[in-house]
Backbone as a printed PyTorch tensor [residue, N CA C, xyz], in Angstrom:
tensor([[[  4.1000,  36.6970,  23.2540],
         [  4.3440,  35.2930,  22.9960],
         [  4.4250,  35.0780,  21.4940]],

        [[  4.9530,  34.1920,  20.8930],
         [  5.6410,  34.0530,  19.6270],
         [  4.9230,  32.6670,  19.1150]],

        [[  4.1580,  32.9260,  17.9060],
         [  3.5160,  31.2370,  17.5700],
         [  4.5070,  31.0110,  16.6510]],

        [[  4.7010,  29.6340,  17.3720],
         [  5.6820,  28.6480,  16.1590],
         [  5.2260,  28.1820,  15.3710]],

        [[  5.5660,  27.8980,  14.5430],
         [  5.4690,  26.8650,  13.0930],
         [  6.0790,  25.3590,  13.2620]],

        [[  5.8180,  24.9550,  12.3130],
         [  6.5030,  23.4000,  12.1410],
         [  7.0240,  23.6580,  10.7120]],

        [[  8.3040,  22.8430,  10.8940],
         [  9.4500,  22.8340,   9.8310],
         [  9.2300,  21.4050,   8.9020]],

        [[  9.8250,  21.2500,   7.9950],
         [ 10.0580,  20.2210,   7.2950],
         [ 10.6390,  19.1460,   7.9340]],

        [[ 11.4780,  19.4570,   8.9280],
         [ 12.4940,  18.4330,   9.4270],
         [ 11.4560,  17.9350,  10.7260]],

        [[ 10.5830,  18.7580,  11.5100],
         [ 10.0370,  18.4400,  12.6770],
         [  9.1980,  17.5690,  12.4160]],

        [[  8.4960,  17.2340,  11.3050],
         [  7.2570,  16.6450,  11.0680],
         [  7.6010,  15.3080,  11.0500]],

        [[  6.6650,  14.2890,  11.7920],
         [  6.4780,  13.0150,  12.3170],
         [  5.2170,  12.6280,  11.1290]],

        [[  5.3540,  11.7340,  10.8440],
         [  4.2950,  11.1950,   9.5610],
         [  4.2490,   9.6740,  10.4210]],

        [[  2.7220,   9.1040,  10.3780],
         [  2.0880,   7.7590,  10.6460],
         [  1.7850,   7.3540,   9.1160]],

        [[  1.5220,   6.0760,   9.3120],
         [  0.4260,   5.4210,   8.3100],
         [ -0.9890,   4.9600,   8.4870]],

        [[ -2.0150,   4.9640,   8.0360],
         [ -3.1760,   4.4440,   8.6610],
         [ -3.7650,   3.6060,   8.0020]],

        [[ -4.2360,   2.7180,   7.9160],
         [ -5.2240,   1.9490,   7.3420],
         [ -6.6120,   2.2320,   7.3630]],

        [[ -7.7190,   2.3990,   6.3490],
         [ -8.9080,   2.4080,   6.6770],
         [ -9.4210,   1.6660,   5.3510]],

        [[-10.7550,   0.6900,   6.4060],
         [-11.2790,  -0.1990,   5.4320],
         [-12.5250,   0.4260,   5.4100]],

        [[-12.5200,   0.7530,   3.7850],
         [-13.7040,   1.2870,   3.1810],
         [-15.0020,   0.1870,   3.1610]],

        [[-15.0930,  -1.2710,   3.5140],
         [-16.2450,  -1.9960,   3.6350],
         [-17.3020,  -1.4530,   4.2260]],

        [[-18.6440,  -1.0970,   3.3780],
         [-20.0240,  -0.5210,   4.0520],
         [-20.0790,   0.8350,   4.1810]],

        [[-18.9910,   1.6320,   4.0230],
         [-18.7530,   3.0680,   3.8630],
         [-19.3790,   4.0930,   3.4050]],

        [[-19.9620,   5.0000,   3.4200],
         [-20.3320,   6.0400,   2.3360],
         [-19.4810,   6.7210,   1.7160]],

        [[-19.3330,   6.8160,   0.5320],
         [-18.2350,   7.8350,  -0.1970],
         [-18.1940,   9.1340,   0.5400]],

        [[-18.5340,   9.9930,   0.8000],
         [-18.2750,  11.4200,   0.8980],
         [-17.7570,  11.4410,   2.3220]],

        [[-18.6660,  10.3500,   3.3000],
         [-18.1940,  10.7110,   4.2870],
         [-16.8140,   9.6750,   5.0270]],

        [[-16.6850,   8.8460,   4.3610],
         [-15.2050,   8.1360,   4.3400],
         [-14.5330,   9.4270,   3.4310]],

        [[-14.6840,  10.0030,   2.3520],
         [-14.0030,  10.5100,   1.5340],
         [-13.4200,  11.9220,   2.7660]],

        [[-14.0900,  12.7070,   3.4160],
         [-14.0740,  13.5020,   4.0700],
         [-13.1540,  12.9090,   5.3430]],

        [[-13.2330,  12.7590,   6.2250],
         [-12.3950,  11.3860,   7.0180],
         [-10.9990,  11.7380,   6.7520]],

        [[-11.0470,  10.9910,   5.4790],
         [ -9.5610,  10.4540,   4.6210],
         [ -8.7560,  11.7840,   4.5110]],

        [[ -9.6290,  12.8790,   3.5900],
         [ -8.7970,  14.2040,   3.7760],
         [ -8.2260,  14.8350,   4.4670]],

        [[ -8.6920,  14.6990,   5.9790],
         [ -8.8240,  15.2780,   7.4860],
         [ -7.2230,  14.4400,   8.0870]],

        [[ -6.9430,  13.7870,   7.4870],
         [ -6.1580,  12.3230,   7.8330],
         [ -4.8430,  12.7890,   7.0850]],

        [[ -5.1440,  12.8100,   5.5500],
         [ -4.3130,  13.3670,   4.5120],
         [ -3.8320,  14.9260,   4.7770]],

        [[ -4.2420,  16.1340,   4.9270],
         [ -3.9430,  17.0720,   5.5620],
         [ -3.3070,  17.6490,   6.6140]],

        [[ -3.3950,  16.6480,   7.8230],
         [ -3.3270,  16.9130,   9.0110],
         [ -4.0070,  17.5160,  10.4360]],

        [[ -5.3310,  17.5310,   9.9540],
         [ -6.2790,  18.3300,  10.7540],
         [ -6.4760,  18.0990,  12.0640]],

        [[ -5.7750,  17.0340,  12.3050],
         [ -6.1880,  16.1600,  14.0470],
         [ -5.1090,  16.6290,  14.5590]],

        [[ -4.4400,  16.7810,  13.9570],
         [ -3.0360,  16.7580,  14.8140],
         [ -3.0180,  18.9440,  15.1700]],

        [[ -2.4330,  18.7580,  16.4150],
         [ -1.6990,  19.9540,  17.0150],
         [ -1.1360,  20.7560,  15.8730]],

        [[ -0.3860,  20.0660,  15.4380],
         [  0.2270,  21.0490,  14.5390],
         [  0.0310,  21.8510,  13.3030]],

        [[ -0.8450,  21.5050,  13.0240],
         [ -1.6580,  21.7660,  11.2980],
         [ -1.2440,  22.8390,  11.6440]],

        [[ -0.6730,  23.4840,  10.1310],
         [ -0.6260,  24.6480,   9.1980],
         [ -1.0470,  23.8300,   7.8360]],

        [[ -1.5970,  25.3040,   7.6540],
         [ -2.8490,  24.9560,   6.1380],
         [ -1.6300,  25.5800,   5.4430]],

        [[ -0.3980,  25.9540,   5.5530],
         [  0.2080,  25.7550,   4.6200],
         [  1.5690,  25.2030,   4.2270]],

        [[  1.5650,  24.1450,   5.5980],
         [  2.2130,  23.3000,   5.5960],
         [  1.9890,  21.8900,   5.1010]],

        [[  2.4530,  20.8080,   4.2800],
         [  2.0520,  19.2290,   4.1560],
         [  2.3180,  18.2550,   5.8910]],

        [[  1.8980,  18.8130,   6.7850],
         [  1.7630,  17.9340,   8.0930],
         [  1.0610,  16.5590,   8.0960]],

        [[  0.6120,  16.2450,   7.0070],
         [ -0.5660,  14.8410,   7.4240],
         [  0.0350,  13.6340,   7.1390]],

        [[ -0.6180,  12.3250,   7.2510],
         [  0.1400,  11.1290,   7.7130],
         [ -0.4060,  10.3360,   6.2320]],

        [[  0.3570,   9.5030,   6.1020],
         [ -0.0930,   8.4470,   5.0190],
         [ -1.3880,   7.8950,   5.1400]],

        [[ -2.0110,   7.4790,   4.2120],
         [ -3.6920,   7.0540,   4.2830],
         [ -3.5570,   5.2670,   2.9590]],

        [[ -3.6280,   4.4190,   3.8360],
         [ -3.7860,   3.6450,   2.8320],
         [ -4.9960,   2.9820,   2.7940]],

        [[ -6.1550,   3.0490,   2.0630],
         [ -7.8380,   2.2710,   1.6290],
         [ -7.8870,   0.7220,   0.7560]],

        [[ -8.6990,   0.3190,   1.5810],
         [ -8.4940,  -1.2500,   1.2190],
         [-10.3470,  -1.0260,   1.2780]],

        [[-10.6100,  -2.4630,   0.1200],
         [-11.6120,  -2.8630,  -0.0330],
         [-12.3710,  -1.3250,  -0.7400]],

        [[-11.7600,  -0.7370,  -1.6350],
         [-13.0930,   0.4400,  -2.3170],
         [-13.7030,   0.2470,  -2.8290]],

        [[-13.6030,  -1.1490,  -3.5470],
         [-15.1160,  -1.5280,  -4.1880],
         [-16.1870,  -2.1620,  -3.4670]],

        [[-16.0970,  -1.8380,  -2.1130],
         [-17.3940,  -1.8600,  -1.6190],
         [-18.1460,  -0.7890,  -0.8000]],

        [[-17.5650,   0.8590,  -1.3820],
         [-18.0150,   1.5510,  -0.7030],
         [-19.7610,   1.6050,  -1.0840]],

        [[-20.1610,   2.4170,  -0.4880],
         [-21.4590,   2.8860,  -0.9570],
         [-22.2010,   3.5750,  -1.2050]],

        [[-22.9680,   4.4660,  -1.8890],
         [-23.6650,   5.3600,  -1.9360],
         [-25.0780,   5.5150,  -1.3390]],

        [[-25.4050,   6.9010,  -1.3380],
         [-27.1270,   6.8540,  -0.5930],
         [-27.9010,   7.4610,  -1.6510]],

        [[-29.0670,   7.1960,  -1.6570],
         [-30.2730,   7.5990,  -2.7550],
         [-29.9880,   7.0960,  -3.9730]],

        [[-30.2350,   7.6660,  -4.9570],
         [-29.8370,   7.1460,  -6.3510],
         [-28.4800,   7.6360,  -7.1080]],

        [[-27.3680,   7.6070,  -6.1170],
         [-26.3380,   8.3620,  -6.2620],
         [-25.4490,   7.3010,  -7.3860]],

        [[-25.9120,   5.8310,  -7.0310],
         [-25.3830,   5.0150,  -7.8710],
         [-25.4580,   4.5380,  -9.0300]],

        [[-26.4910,   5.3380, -10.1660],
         [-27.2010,   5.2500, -11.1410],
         [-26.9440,   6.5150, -12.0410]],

        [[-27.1720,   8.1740, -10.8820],
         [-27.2560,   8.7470, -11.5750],
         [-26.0780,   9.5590, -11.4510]],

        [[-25.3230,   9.9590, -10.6400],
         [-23.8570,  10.1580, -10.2290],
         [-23.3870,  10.0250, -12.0890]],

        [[-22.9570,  11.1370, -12.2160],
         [-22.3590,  11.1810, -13.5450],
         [-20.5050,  11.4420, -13.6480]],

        [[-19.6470,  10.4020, -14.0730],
         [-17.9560,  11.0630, -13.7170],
         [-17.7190,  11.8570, -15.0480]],

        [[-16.6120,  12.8830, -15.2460],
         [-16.4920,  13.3690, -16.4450],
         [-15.1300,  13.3070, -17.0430]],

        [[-14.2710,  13.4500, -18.1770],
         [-13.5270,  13.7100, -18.3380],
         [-13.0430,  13.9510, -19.6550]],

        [[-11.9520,  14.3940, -20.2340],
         [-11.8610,  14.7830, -21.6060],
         [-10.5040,  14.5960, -21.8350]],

        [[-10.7560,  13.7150, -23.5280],
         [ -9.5900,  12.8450, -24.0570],
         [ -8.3110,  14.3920, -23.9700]],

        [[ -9.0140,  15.5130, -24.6890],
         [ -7.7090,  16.3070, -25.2600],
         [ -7.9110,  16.5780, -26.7520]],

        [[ -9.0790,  15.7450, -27.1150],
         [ -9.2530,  16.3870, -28.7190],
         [-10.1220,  16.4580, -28.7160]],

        [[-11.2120,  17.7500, -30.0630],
         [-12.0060,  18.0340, -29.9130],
         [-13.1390,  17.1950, -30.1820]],

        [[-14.2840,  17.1780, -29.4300],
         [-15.2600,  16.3530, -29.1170],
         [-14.9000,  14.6530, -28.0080]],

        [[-13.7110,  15.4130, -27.1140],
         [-13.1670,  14.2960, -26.5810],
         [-13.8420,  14.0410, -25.5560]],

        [[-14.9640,  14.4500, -24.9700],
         [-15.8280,  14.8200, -23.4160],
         [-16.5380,  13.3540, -23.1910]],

        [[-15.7720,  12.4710, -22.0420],
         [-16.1450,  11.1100, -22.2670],
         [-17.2660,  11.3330, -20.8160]],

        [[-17.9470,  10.4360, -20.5390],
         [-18.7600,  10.2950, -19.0510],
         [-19.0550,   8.5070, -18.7850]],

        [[-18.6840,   8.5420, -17.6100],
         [-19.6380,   6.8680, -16.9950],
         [-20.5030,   7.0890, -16.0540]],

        [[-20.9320,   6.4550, -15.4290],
         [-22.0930,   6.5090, -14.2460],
         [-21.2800,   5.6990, -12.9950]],

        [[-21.5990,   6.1860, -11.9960],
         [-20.5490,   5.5200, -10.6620],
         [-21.0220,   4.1700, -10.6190]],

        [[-21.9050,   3.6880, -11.1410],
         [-22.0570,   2.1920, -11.2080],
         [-21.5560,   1.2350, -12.0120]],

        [[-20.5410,   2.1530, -13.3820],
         [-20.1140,   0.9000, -14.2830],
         [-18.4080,   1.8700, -13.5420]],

        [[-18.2790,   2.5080, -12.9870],
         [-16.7440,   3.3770, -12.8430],
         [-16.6830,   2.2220, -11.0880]],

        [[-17.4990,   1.9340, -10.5850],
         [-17.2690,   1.1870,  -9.3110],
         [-17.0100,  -0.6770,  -9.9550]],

        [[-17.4620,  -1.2620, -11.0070],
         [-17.0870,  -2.3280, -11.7960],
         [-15.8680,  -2.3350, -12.3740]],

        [[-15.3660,  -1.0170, -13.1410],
         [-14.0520,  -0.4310, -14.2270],
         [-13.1500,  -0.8440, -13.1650]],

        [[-13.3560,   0.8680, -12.1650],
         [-11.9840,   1.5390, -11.5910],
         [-12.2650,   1.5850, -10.1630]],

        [[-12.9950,   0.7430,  -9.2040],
         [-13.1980,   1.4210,  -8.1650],
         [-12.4800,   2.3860,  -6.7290]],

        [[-11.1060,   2.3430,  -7.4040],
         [-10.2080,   3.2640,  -6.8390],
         [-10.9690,   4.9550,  -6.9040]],

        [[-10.9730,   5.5290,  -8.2710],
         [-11.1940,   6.2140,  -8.8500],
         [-11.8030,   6.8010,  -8.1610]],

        [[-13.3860,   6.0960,  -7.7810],
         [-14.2340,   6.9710,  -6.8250],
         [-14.1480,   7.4980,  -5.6720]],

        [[-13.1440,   6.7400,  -5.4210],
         [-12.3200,   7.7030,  -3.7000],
         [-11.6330,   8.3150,  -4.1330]],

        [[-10.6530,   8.3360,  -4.9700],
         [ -9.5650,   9.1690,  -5.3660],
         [-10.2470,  10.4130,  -5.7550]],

        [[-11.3560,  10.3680,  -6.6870],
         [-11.8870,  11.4670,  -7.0670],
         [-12.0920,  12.4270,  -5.8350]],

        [[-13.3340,  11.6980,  -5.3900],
         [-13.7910,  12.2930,  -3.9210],
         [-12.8540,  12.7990,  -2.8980]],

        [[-11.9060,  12.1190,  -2.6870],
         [-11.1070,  12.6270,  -1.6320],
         [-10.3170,  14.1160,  -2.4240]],

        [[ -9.5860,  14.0320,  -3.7640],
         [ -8.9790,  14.9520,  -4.3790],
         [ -9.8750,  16.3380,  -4.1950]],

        [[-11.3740,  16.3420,  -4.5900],
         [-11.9470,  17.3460,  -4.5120],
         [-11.8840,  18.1590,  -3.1650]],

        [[-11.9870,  17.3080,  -2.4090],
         [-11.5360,  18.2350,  -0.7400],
         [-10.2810,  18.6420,  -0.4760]],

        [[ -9.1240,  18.3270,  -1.3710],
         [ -7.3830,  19.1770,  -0.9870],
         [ -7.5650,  19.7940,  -1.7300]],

        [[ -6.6950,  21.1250,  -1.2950],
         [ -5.9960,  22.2630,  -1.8250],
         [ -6.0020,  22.2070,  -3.2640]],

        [[ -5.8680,  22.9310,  -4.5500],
         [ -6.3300,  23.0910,  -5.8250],
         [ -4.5180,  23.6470,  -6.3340]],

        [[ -3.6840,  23.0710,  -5.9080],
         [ -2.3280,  23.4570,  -5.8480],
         [ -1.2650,  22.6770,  -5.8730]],

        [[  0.2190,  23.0820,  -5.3630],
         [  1.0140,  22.2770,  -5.2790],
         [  0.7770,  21.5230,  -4.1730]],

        [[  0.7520,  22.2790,  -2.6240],
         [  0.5270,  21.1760,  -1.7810],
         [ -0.0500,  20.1660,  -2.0800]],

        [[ -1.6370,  20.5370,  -3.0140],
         [ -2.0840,  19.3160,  -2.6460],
         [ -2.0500,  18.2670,  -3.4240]],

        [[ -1.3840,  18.5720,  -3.9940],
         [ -0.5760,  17.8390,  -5.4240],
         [  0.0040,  16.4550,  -4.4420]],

        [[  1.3100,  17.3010,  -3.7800],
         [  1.9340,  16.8350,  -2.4470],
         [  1.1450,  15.6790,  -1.2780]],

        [[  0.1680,  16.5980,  -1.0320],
         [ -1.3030,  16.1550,  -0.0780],
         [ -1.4920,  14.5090,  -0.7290]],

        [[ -1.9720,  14.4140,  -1.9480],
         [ -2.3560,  13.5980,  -2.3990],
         [ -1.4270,  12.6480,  -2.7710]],

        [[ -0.5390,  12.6730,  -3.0010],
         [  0.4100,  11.5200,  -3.4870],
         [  0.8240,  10.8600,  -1.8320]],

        [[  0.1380,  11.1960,  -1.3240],
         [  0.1760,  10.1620,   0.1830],
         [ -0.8630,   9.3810,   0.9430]],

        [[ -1.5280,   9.3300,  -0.6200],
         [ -3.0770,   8.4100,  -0.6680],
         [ -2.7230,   7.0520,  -1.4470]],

        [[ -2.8010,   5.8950,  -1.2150],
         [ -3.1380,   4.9720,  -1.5250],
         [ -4.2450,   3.8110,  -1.3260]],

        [[ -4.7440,   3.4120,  -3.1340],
         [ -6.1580,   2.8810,  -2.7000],
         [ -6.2330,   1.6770,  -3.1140]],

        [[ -6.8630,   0.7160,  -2.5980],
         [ -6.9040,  -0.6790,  -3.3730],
         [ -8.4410,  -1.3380,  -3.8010]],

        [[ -8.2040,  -1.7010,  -4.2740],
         [ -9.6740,  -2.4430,  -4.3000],
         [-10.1710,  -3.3920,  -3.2490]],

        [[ -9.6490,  -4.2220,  -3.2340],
         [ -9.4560,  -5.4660,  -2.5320],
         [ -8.6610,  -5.8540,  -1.3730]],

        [[ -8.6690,  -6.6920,  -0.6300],
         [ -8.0940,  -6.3910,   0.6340],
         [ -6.5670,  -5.9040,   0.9970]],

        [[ -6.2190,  -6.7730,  -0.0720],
         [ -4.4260,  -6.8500,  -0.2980],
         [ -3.8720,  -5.1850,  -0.5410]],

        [[ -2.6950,  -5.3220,   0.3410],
         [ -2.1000,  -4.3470,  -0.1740],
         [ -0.2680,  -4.2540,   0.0120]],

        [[  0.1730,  -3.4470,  -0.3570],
         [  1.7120,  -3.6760,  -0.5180],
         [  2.3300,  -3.1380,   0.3970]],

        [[  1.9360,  -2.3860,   1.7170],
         [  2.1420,  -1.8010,   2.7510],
         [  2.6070,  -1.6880,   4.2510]],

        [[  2.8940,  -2.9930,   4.2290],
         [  2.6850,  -4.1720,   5.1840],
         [  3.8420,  -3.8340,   6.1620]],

        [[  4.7510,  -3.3140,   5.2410],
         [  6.5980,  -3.0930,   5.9440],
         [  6.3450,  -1.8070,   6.7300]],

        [[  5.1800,  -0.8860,   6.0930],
         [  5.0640,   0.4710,   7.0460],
         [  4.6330,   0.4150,   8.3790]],

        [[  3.6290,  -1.0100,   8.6370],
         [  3.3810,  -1.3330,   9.5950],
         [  1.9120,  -0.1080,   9.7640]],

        [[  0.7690,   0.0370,   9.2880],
         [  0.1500,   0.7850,   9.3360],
         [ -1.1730,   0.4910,  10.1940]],

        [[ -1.1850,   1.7040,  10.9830],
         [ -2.4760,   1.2270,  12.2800],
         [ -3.6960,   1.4560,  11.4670]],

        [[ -4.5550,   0.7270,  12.6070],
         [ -5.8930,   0.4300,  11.6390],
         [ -6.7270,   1.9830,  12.5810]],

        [[ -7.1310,   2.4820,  11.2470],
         [ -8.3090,   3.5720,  11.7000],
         [ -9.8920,   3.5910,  11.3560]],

        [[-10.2930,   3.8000,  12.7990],
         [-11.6570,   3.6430,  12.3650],
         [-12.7120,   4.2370,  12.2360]],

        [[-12.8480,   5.2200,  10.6010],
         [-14.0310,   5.4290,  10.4940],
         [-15.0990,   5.9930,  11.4310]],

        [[-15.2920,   6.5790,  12.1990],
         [-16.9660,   6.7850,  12.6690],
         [-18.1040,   6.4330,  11.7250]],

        [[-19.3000,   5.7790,  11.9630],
         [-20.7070,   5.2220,  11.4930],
         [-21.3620,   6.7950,  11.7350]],

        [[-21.8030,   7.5340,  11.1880],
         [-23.1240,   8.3990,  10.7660],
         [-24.2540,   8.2670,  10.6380]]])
C-alpha cells in the first residue's frame, strides 16, 4: 500500500476565530499552534503548510498564572552595541498586547521557512474588532484546563 501526501493544490484552508478573554497564554498559545500547523486535521505532514487561518480577538485580556505577570521578562536587541532592551509582560500587555501571543505562539512553529509561512496565517487583535469579517470565520472554542 502506498501513503499519499497532500499537494499544494489539494489543501482546503478554514478560518477560525478564538477569543482569548480569561485565557492562559501558553495554553491558548499551544491551541493556536495546533490550529496554525494543522495537527487536527487527517492530513498533517510536518512538512507540509496544511493548517487553517487563526484569527485572536480580545489579547489584552489574556492571563497569566503565578507571578508570571511581574516577573516574565521579554527580550530583544536594537542591532547596536549595547542595544539589549527588556520589559516585563505587565507593561508589554499595556504597550503591545498582541506581542504576547505572537511571541508565544511563534516559539511553538518550526524555526524555518515553513514556519515563517506557518505564521503569517496568524492574526491578532487586541480588542474585539477585527477586519475579517468577509472570511466569514467560525468561532473556536478553546478547552478550560
Amino acid at each position: 500500500m502506498k501513503t499519499l501526501h497532500m499537494s499544494a493544490k489539494n489543501i482546503t484552508r478554514r478560518w477560525y476565530l478564538v477569543d482569548a478573554d480569561g485565557k492562559i497564554v501558553g495554553r491558548l498559545a499551544c491551541e493556536v499552534a495546533n490550529l496554525l500547523r494543522g495537527k487536527r486535521k487527517p492530513t498533517f505532514s510536518p512538512f507540509l503548510d496544511v493548517g487553517d487561518h487563526v484569527v485572536i480577538i480580545n489579547a489584552e485580556r489574556v492571563r497569566f498564572t503565578g507571578k508570571k505577570l511581574k516577573q516574565k521578562t521579554y527580550y530583544w536587541h536594537s542591532g547596536y552595541p549595547g542595544g539589549l532592551k527588556s520589559t516585563t509582560a505587565e507593561k508589554m500587555l499595556v504597550r503591545r498586547p498582541e506581542r504576547i501571543l505572537e511571541h508565544a505562539i511563534r516559539g511553538m512553529l518550526p524555526r524555518n521557512k515553513l514556519g515563517d509561512a506557518i505564521f503569517s496565517k496568524l492574526k491578532v487583535y487586541a480588542g474585539r474588532v477585527h477586519p475579517h469579517q468577509a472570511q466569514q470565520p467560525e468561532t473556536f472554542k478553546v478547552p478550560d484546563k
